[in-house]
C-alpha positions in Angstrom: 100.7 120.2 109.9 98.9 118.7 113.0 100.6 116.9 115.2 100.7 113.1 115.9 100.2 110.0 113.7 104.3 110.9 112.4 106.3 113.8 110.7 106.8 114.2 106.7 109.6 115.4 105.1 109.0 118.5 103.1 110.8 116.6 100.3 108.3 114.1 100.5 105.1 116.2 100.5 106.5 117.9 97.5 107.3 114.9 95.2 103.4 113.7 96.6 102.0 117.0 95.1 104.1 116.6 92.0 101.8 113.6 91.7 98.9 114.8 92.3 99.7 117.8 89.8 98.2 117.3 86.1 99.4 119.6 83.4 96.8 120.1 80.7 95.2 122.7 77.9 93.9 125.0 80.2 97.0 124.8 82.9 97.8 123.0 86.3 94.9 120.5 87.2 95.3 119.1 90.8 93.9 115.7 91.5 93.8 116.8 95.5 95.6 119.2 97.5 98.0 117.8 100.1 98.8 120.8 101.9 95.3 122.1 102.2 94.4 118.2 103.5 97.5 118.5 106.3 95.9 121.8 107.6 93.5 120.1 109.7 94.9 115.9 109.7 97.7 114.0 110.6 99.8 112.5 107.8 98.0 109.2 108.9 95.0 110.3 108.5 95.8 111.6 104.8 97.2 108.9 103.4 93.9 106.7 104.7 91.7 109.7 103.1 94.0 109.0 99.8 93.9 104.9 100.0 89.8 105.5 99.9 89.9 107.9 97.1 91.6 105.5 95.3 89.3 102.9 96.1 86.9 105.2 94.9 88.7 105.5 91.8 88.9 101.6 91.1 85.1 101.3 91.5 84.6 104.1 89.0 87.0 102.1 86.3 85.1 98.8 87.0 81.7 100.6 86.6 83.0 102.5 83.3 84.7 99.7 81.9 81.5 97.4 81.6 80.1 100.8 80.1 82.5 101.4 77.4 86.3 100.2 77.3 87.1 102.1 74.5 86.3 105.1 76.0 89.0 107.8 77.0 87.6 108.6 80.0 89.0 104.7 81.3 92.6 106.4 80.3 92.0 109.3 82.5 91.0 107.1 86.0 93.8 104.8 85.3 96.4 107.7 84.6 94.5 109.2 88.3 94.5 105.9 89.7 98.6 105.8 89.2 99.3 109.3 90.3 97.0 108.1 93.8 99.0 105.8 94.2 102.9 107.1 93.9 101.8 110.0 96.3 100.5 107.6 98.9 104.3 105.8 98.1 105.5 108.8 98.4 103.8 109.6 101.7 104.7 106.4 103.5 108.3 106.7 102.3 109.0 109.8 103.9 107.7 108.4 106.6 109.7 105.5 106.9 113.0 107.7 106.5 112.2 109.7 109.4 111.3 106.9 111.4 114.6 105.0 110.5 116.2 108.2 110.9 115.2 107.5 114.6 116.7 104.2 114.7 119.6 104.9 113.4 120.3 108.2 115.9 119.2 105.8 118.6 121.4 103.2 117.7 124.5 105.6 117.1 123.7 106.9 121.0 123.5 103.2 122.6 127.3 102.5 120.7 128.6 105.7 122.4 127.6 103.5 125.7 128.3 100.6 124.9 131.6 99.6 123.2 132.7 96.7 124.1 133.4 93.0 122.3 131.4 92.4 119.5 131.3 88.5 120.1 132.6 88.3 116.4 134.2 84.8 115.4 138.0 85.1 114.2 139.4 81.6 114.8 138.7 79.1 112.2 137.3 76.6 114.7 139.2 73.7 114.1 139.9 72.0 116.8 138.0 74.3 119.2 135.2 71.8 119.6 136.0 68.6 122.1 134.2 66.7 119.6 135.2 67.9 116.2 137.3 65.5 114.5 139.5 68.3 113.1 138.5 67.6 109.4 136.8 69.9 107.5 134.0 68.9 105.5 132.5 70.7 102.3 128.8 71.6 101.4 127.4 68.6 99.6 129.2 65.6 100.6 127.8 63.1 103.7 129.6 63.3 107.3 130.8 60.3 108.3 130.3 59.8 111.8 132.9 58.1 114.0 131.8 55.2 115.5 
């Protein structure tokens, strides 16, 4: 895979080319070839390649449906059209777990640093205000204001 534009999980790229993998009468049909497209792209630059063949895709169904809509080949770009689409999901996904991956070892780093109060609230704030009245009042009903 080149380098740049964000890494992929292998989990990811498989379950993509599960997608993109048709079974029919005469054996395994792929609708494109992930691994052969990562040879020579970044994973950006496949999943823009993928969101045009779909567009592709959609044009092809508008142009066949005012052809035919009975015909089975609208069945076949819609059931492509689908399987396009989860593998670009698919793509981005594993993308987005790697890059919160990140986050999350960067965040567990800066709390090694860092400990110290949390600023959480524990008191129940009654009479911590110089200008509460000391009565609490419910969602719903008016304040009163003292005069």
């Amino acid at each position: 895979m080149v380098s740049g534009g964000g890494r992929m999980t292998k989990e990811s790229i498989m379950e993509a080319q599960d997608y993109l993998r048709v079974k029919t009468e005469y054996g395994c049909k792929r609708l494109l070839d992930i691994h052969s497209l990562l040879k020579d792209r970044n994973i950006s630059e496949v999943v823009s390649f993928m969101k045009d063949y779909l567009r592709e895709k959609e044009k092809a169904l508008r142009n066949m449906i005012l052809i035919d809509k009975t015909h089975q080949k609208v069945d076949q770009i819609v059931a492509s059209m689908f399987r396009i689409s989860m593998a670009i999901k698919s793509l981005e996904e594993g993308k987005e777990v790697i890059l919160l991956e990140r986050s999350q070892q960067g965040t567990e780093k800066s709390r090694q640093f860092h400990k110290r109060d949390s600023g959480s609230h524990s008191g129940s704030g009654i009479g911590k205000d110089i200008l509460h009245d000391g009565k609490d009042r419910s969602a719903g009903k008016t304040a009163q204001c003292a005069a």
